[in-house]
C-alpha positions, -999 to 999 in steps of 0.1 A, spaced: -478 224 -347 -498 193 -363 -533 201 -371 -564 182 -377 -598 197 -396 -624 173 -402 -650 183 -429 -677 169 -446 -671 196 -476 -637 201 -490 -625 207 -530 -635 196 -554 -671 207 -539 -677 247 -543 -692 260 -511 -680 286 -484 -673 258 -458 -646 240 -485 -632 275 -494 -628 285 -457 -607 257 -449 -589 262 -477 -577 294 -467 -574 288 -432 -551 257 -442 -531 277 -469 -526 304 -437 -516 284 -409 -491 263 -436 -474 297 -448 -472 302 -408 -453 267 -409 -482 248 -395 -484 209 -409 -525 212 -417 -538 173 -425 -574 174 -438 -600 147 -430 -627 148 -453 -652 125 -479 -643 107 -509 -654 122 -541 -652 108 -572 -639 138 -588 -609 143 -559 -574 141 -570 -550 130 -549 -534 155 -527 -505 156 -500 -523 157 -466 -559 152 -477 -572 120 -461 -603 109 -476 -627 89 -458 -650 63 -475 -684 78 -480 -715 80 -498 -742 105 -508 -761 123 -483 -796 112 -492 -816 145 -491 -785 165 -509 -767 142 -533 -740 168 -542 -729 160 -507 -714 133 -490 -716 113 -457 -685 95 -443 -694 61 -431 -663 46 -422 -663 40 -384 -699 40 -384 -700 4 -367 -673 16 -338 
């Protein structure tokens, strides 16, 4: 099965959303799942197989966060 997650926290940022979905994607992959994250850009990302990052920006009120903004205008 193909399977989409959309997140507005994912690695590098530490929190218990970003390490969730990385152990539910680890488990569905070892299950032979195809797992493609959609998350924010982060300046400190490297570039991984089946992470899509989508252009974003700082949330205002927590700027260790980000807000996607691509597709904002659609």
């Amino acid at each position: 099965m193909r399977i989409g997650m959309f997140t507005d926290s994912y690695f590098p940022q530490i929190s218990g959303v970003s390490t969730s979905i990385k152990i539910l994607k680890d488990e569905l992959e070892a299950r032979g799942h195809e797992v493609i994250i959609f998350t924010t850009t982060d300046p400190h990302a490297v570039a991984e197989p089946n992470i899509v990052r989508l252009t974003s920006i700082p949330f205002l009120s927590f700027k260790e966060r980000r807000i996607a903004i691509k597709g904002f205008s659609k």
